[in-house]
GUPA-541873 format. One record per residue: residue number from 1; residue in one letter; x, y, z of N, C-alpha, C in turn. Coordinates in steps of 0.1 Angstrom, whole numbers, plus 5000, padded with zeros to 4 digits. Example, Ala and Ser with C-alpha at 12.3 -4.5 7.8 and 13.67 -1.06 7.14 Angstrom:
BEGIN
REC:nr:rest:n_u:n_v:n_w:ca_u:ca_v:ca_w:c_u:c_v:c_w
REC:1:a:5132:4943:5078:5123:4955:5078:5132:4967:5078
REC:2:s:5128:4978:5071:5137:4989:5071:5129:5000:5079
# end
This chain:
BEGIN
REC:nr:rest:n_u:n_v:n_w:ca_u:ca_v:ca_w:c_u:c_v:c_w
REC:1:x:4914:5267:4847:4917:5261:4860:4904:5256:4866
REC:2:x:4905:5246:4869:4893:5240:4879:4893:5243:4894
REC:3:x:4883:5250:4895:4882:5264:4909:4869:5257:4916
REC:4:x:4870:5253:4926:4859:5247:4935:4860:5255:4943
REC:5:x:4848:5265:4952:4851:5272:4966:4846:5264:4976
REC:6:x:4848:5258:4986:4843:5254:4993:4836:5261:5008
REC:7:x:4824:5258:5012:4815:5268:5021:4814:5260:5031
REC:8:x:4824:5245:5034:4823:5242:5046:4827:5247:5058
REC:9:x:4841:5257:5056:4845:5259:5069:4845:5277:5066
REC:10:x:4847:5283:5077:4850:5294:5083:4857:5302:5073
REC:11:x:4869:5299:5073:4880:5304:5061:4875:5296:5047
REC:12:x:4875:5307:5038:4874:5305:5025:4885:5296:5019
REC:13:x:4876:5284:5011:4890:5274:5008:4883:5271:4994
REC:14:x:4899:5275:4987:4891:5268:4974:4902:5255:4965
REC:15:x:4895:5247:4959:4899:5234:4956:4904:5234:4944
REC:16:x:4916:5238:4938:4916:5240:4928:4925:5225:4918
REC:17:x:4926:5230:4908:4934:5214:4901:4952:5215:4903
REC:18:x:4955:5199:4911:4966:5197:4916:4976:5203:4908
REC:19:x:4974:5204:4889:4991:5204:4884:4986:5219:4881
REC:20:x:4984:5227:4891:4989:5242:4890:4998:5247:4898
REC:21:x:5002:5232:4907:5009:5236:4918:5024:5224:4913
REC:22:x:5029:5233:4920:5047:5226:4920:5054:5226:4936
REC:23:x:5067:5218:4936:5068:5212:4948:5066:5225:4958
REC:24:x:5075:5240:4955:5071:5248:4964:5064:5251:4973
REC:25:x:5049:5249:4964:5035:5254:4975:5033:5239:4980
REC:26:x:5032:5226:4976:5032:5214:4982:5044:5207:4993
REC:27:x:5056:5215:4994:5064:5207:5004:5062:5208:5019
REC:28:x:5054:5223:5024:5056:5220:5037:5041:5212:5040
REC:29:x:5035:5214:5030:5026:5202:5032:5026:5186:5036
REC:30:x:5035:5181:5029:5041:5172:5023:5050:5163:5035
REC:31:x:5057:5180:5038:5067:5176:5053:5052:5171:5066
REC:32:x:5042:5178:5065:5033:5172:5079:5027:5159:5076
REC:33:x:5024:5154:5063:5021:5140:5064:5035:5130:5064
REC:34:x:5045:5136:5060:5059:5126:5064:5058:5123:5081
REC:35:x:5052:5135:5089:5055:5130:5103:5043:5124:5109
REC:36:x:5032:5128:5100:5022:5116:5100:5018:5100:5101
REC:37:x:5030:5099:5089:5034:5086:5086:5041:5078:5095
REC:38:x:5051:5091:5101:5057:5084:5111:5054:5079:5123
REC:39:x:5046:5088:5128:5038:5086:5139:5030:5079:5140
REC:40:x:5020:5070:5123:5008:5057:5128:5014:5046:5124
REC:41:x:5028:5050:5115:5031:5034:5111:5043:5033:5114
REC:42:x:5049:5041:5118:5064:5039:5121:5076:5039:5106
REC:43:x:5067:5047:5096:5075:5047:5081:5082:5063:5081
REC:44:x:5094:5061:5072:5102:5074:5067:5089:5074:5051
REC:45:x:5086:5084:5053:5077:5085:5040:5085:5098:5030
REC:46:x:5099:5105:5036:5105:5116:5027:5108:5110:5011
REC:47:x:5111:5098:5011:5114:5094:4999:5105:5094:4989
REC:48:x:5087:5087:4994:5077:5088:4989:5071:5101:4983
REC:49:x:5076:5114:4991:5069:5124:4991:5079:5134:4981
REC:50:x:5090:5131:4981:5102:5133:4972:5095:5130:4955
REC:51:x:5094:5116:4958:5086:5114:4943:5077:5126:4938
REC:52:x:5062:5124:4947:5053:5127:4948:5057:5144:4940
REC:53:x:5066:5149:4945:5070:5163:4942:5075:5164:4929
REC:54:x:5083:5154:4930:5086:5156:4913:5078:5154:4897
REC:55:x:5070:5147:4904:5056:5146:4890:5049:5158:4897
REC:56:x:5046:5161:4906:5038:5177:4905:5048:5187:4897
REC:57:x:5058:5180:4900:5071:5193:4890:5069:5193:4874
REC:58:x:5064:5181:4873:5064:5175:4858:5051:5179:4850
REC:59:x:5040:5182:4865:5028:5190:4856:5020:5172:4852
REC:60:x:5020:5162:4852:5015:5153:4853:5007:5148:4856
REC:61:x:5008:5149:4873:4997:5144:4884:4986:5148:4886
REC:62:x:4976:5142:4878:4960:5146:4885:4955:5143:4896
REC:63:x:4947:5155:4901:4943:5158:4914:4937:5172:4922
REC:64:x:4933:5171:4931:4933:5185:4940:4939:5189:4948
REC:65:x:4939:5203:4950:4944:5210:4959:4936:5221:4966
REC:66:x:4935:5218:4981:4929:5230:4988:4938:5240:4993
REC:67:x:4930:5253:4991:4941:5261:4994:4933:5277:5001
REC:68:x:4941:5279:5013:4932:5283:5026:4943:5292:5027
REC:69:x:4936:5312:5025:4943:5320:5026:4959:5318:5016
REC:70:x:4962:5314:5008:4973:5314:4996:4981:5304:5001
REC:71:x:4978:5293:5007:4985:5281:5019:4979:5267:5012
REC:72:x:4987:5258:5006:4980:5248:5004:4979:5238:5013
REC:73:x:4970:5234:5022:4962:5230:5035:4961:5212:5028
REC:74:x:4955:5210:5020:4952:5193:5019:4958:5190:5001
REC:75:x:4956:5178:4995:4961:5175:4985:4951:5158:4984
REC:76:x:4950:5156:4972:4948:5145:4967:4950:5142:4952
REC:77:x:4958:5131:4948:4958:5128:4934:4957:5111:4934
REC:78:x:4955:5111:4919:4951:5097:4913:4958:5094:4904
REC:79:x:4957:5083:4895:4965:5081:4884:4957:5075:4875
REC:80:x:4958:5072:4859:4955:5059:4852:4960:5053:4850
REC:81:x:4948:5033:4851:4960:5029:4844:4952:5020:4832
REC:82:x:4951:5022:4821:4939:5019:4815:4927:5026:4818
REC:83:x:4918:5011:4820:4904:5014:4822:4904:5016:4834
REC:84:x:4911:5016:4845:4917:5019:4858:4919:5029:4865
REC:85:x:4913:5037:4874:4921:5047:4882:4922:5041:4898
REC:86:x:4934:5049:4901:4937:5045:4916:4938:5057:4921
REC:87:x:4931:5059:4933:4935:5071:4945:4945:5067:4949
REC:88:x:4956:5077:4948:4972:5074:4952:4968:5079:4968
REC:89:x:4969:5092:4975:4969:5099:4983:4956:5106:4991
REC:90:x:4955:5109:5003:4946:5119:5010:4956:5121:5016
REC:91:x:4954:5138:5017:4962:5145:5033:4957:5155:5032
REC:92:x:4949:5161:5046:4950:5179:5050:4956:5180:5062
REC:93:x:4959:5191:5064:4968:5196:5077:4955:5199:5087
REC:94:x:4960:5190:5100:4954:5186:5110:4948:5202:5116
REC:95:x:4961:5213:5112:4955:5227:5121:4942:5231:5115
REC:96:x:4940:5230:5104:4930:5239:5099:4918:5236:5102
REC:97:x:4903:5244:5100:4894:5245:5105:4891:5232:5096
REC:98:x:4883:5219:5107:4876:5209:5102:4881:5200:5089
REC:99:x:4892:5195:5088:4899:5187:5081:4894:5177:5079
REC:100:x:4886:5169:5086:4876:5160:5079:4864:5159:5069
REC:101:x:4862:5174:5069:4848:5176:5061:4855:5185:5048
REC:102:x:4870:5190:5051:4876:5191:5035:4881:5180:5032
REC:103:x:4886:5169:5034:4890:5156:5028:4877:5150:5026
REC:104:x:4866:5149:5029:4854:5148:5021:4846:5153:5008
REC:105:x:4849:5166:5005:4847:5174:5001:4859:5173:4985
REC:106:x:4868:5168:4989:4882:5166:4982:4879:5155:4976
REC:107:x:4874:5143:4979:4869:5128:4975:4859:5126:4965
REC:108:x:4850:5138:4969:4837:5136:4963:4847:5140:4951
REC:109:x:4851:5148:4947:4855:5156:4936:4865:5143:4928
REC:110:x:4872:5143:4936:4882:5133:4931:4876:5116:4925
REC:111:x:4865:5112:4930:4858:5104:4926:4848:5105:4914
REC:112:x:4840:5117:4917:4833:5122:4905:4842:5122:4892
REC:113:x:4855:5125:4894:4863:5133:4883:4868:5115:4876
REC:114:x:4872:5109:4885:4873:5095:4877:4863:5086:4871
REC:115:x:4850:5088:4879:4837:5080:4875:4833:5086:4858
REC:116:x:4838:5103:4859:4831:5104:4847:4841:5106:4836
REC:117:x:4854:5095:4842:4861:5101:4828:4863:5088:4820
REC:118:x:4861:5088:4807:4858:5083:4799:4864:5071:4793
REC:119:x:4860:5060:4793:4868:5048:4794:4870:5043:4809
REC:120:x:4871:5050:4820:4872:5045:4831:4863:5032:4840
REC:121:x:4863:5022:4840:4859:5011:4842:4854:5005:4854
REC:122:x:4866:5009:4868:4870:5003:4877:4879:5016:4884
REC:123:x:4879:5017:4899:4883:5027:4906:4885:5019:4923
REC:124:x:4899:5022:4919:4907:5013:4935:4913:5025:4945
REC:125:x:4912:5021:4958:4913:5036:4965:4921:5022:4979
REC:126:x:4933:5026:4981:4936:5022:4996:4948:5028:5008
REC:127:x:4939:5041:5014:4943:5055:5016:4949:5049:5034
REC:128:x:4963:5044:5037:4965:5041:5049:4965:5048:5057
REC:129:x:4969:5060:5060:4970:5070:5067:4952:5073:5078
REC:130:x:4942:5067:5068:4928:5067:5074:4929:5058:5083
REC:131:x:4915:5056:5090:4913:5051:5102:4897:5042:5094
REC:132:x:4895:5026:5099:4882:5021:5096:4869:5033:5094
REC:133:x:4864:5035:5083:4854:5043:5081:4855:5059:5079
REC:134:x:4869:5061:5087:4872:5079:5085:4867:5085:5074
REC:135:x:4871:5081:5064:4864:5088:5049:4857:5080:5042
REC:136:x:4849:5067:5048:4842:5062:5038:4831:5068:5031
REC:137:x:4824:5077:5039:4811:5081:5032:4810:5083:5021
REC:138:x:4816:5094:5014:4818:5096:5001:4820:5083:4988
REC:139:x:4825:5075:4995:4829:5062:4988:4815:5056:4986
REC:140:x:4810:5050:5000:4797:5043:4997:4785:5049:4993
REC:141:x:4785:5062:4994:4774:5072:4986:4780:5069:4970
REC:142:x:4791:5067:4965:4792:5068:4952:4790:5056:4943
REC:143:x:4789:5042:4954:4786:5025:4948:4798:5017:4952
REC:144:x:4805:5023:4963:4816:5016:4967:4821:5004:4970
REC:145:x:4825:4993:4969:4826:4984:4982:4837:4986:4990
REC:146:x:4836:4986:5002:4843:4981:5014:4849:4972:5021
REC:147:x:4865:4968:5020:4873:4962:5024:4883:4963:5039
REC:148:x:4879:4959:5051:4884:4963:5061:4897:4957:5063
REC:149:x:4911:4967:5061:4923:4958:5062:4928:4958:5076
REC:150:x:4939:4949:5078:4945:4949:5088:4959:4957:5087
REC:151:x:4968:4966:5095:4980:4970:5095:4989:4966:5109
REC:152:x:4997:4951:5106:5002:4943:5117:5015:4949:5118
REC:153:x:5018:4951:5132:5036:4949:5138:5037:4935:5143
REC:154:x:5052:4933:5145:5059:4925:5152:5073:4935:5157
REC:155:x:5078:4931:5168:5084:4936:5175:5098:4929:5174
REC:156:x:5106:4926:5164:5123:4918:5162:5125:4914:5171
REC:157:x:5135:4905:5176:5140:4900:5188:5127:4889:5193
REC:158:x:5115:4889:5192:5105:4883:5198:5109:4864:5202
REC:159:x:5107:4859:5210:5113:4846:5208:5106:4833:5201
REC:160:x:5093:4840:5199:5088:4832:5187:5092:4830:5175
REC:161:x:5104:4835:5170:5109:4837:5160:5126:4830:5157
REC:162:x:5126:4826:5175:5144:4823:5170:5146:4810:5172
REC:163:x:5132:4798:5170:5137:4788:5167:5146:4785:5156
REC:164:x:5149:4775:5149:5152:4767:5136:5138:4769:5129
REC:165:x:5141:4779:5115:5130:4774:5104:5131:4760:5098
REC:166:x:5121:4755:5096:5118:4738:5093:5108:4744:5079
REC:167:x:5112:4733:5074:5108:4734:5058:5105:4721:5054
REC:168:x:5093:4715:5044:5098:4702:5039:5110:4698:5031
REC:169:x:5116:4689:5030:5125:4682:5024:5127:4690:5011
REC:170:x:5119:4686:5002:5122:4693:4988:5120:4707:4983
REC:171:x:5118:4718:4997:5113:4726:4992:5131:4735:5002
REC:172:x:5131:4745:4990:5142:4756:4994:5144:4765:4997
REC:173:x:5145:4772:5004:5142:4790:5004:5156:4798:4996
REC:174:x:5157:4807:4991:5170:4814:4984:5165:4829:4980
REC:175:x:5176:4835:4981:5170:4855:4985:5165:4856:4966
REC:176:x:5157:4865:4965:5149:4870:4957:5160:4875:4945
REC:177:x:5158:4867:4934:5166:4874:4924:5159:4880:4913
REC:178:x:5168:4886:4907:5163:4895:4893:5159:4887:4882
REC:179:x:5158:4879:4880:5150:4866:4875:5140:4861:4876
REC:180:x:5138:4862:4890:5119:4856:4893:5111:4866:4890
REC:181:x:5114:4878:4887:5104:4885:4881:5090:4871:4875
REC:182:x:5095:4871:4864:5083:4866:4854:5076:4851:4862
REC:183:x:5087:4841:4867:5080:4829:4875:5069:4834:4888
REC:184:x:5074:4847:4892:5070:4855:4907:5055:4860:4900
REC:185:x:5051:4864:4891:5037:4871:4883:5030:4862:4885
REC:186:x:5034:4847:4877:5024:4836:4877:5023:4832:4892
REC:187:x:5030:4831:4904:5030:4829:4910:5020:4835:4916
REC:188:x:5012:4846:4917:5006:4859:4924:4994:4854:4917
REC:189:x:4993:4854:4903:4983:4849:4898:4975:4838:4901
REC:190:x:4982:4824:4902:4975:4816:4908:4973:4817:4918
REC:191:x:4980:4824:4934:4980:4822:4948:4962:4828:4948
REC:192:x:4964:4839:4938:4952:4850:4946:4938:4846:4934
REC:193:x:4939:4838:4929:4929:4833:4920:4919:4829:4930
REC:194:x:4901:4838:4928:4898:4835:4936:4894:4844:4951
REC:195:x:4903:4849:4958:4908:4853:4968:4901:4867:4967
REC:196:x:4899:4871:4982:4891:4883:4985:4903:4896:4980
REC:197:x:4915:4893:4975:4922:4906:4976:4926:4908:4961
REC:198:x:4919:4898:4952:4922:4899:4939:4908:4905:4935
REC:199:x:4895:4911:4944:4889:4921:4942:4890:4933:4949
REC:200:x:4903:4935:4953:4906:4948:4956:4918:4954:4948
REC:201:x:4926:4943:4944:4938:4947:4933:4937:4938:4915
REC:202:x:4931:4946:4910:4928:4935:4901:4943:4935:4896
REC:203:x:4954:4938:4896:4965:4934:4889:4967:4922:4895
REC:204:x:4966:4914:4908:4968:4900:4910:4956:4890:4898
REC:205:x:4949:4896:4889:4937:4889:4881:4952:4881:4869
REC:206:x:4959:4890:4865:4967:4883:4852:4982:4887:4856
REC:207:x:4991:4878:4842:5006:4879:4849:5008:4894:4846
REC:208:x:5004:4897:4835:5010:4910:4830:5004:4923:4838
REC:209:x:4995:4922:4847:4990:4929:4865:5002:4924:4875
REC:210:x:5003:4914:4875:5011:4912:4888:5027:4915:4881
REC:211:x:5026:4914:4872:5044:4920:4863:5041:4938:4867
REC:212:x:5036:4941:4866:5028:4960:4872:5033:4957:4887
REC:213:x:5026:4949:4893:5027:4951:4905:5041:4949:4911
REC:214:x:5046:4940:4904:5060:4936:4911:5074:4946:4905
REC:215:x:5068:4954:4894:5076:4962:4892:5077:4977:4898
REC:216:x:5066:4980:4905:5062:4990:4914:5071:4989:4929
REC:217:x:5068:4972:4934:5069:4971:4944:5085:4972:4947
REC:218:x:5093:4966:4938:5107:4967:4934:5117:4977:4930
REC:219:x:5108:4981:4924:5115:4998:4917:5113:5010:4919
REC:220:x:5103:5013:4926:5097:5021:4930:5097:5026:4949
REC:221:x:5099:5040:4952:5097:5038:4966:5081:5040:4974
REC:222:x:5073:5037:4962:5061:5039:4969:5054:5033:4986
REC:223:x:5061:5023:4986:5064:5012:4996:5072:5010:5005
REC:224:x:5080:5016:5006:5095:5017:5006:5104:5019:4996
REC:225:x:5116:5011:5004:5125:5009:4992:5131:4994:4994
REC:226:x:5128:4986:4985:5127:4971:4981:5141:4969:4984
REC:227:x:5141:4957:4997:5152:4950:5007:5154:4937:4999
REC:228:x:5165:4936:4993:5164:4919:4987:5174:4910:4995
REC:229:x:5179:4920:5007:5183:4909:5016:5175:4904:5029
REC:230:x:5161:4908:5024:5151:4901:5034:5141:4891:5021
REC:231:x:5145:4893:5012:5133:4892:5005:5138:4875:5001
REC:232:x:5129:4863:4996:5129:4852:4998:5120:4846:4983
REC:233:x:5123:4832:4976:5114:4829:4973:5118:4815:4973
REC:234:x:5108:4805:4974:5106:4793:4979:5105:4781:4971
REC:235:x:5111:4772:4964:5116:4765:4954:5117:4750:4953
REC:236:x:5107:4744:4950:5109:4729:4945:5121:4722:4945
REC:237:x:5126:4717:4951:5139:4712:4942:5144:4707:4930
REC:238:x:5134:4692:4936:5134:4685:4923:5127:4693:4910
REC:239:x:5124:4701:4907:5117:4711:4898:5119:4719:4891
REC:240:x:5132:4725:4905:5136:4741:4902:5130:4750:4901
REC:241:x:5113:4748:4901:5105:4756:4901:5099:4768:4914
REC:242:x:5092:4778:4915:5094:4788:4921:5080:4784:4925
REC:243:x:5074:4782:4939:5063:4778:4946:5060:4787:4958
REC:244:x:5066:4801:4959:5062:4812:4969:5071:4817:4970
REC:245:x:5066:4831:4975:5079:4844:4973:5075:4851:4989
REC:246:x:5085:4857:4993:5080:4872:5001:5090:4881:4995
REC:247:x:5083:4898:4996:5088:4906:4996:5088:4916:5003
REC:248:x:5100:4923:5009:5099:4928:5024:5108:4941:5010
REC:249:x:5105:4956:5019:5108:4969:5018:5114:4973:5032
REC:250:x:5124:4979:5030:5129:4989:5041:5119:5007:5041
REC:251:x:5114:5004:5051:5102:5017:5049:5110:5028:5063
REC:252:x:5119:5021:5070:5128:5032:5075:5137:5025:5080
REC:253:x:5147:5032:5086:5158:5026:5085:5162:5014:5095
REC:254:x:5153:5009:5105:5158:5001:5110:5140:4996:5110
REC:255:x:5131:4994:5101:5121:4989:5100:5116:4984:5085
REC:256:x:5113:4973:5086:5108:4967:5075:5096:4961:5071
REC:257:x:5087:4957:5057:5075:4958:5059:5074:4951:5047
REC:258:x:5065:4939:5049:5059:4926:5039:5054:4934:5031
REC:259:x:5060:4930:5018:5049:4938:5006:5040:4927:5004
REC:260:x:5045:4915:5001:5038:4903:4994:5042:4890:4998
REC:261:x:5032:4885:5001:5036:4872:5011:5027:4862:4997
REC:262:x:5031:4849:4989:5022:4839:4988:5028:4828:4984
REC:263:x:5024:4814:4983:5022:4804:4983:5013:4797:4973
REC:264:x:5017:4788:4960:5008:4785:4950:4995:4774:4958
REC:265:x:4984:4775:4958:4973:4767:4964:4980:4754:4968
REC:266:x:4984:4748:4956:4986:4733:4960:5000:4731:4965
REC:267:x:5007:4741:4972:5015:4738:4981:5013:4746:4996
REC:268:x:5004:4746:4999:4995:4754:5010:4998:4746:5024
REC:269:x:4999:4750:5035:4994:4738:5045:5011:4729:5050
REC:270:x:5019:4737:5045:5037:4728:5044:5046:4739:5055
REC:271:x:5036:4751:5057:5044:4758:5064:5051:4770:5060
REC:272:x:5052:4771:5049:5060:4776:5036:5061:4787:5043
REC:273:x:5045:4794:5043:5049:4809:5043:5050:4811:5060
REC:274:x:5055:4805:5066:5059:4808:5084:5072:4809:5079
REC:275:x:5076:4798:5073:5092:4796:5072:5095:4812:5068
REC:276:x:5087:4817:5055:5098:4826:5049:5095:4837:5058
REC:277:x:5085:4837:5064:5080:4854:5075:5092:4854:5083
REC:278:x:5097:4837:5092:5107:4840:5098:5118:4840:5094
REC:279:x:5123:4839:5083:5135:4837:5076:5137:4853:5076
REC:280:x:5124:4866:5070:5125:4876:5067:5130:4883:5080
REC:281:x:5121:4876:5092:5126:4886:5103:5141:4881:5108
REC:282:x:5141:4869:5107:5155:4866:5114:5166:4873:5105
REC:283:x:5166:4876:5093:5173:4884:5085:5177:4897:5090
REC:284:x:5164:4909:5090:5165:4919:5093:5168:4921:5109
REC:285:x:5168:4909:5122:5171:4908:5131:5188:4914:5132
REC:286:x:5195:4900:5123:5206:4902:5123:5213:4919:5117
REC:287:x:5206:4921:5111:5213:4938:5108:5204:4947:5115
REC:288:x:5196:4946:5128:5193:4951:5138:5185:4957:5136
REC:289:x:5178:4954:5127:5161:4960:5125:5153:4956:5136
REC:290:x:5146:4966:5140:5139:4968:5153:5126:4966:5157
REC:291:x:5114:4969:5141:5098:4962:5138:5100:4955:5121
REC:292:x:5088:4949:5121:5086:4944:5108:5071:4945:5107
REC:293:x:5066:4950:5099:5053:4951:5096:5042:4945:5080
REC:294:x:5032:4945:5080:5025:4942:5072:5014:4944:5070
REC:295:x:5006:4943:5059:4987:4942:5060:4983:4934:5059
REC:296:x:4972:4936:5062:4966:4922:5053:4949:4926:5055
REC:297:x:4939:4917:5046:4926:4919:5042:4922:4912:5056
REC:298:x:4910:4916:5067:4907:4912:5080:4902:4900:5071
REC:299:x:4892:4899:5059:4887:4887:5058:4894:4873:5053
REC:300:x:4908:4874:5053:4919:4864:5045:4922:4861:5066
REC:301:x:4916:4850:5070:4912:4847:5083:4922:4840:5087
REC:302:x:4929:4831:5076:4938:4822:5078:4954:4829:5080
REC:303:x:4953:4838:5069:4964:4843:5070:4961:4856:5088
REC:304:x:4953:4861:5089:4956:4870:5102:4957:4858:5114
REC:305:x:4951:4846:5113:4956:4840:5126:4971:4834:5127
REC:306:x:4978:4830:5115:4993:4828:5111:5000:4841:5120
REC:307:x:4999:4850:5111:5005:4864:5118:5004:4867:5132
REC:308:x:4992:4863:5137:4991:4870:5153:4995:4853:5156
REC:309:x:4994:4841:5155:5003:4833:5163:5019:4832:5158
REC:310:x:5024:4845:5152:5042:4845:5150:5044:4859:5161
REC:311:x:5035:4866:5162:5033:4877:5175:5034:4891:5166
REC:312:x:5028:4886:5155:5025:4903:5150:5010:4903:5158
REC:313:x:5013:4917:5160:4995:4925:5167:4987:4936:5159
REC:314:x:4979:4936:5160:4969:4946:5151:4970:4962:5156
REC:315:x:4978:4969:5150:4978:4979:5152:4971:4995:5146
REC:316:x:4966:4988:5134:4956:5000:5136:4943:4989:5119
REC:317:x:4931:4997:5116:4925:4986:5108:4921:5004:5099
REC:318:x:4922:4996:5083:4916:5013:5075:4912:5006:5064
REC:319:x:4906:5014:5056:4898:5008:5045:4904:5006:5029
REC:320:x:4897:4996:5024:4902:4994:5009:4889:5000:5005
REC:321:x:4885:5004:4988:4874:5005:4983:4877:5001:4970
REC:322:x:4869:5001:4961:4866:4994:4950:4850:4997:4941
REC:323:x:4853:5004:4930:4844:5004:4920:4842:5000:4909
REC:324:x:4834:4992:4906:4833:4988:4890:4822:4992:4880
REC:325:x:4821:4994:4871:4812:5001:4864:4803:4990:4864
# end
């Protein structure tokens, strides 16, 4: 077992390896970041954390676990994927003595443990629940870089939103089918070719990354749970061809939230992606969804002044990171 004691706080806490633990000792944990979630983003996170339990059930999940008097207090795990790891998670419970200097303490470990394992290449971390800089240190002590995102609301009903969407002539909007999978990869591919956020997710680099990605985003409730009666993609006519997508999740029950908004370069500048933002809210309007949310990279400038002129507002800013060997 990998036993780390830790001598930052008061109470003896020792760090030990995540898959010794099963949902038992992880759920009421589990339950305080679900109300965590709730409280900074306005997300039902039970479904996410539901997962989360059942690969600890499975003995799978690599990671840590602190654990304070026979109480497991914080948690972090990662995944591979390839030459790839991703920090999935940070959480410790807000009561315990100095919860910022054990989620440091948890990172270092958790970083070390991916930097030195073998084949490992590249190391992506984008922990929302943080605040701009809350746990960077450990990051940029280890060769990090630093990505400041944005996490936008809009508020449904807003009247910026209930004109007539306008579109050019040949271009079409129609809800997201189980077919654009593969046109929808290339699409991601080319949009972010380039682009400051295809060095924070290298799956937007190739189709068979953004086929990863779109199959996560879709299938999975890491995100939610994938709404394809908000979700849109944007279509040539004369063509038939697929020229921008959005994809919206239901992250609670009367709130919804842009996974993926893009637009192929050379159809840029037509309006496209306003049309479908408001297509997506006026959708979830009508079945009485109440916010709509999204991220986005502060330095993609074009896209945050779009969003704050449809009347989303910047509601809180946290960090991406990024390592390459």
């Amino acid at each position: 077992m990998n036993k780390i004691r830790s001598e930052s706080v008061l109470t003896p806490v020792e760090i030990l390896d995540l898959r010794h633990f099963g949902s038992p000792e992880l759920r009421p944990l589990l339950e305080c970041e679900a109300t965590a979630w709730a409280q900074r983003m306005n997300w039902d996170y039970r479904s996410s954390a539901e997962m989360i339990l059942r690969y600890l059930d499975s003995k799978i999940l690599p990671g840590y676990a602190a654990v304070e008097d026979g109480r497991v207090v914080a948690y972090s795990f990662f995944i591979y994927e390839g030459s790839k790891g991703v920090i999935g998670d940070l959480f410790a419970d807000s009561a315990i003595n100095d919860p910022a200097r054990l989620q440091e303490e948890m990172l270092e470990h958790v970083i070390e443990t991916l930097q030195q394992s073998p084949g490992t290449q590249r190391i992506e971390a984008q922990l929302l629940l943080h605040d701009l800089g809350e746990i960077a240190a450990p990051f940029m002590r280890s060769g990090f870089r630093q990505f400041p995102r944005l996490f936008m609301g809009l508020r449904l009903g807003s009247s910026r939103l209930r004109e007539q969407v306008t579109l050019p002539g040949q271009v079409l909007l129609r809800p997201w089918q189980e077919q654009d999978f593969q046109p929808a990869a290339g699409i991601i591919t080319a949009a972010y070719r380039g682009h400051v956020d295809s060095q924070i997710n290298d799956q937007y680099r190739s189709v068979p990354g953004a086929m990863r990605f779109l199959n996560n985003i879709v299938r999975f409730p890491g995100c939610g749970a994938f709404d394809p009666g908000s979700s849109f993609t944007a279509v040539h006519k004369p063509t038939n061809a697929i020229i921008g997508m959005l994809l919206c999740s239901r992250v609670k029950d009367n709130v919804g939230h842009v996974t993926q908004v893009c637009v192929l370069p050379e159809c840029r500048n037509r309006r496209i992606a306003q049309a479908m933002i408001e297509s997506c809210a006026q959708a979830l309007e009508r079945r009485r969804f109440a916010e709509l949310s999204l991220t986005v990279t502060e330095a993609n400038t074009r896209a945050v002044e779009l969003y704050l002129r449809l009347g989303f507002v910047k509601q809180r800013v946290f960090d991406a990171f990024v390592w390459e060997e």
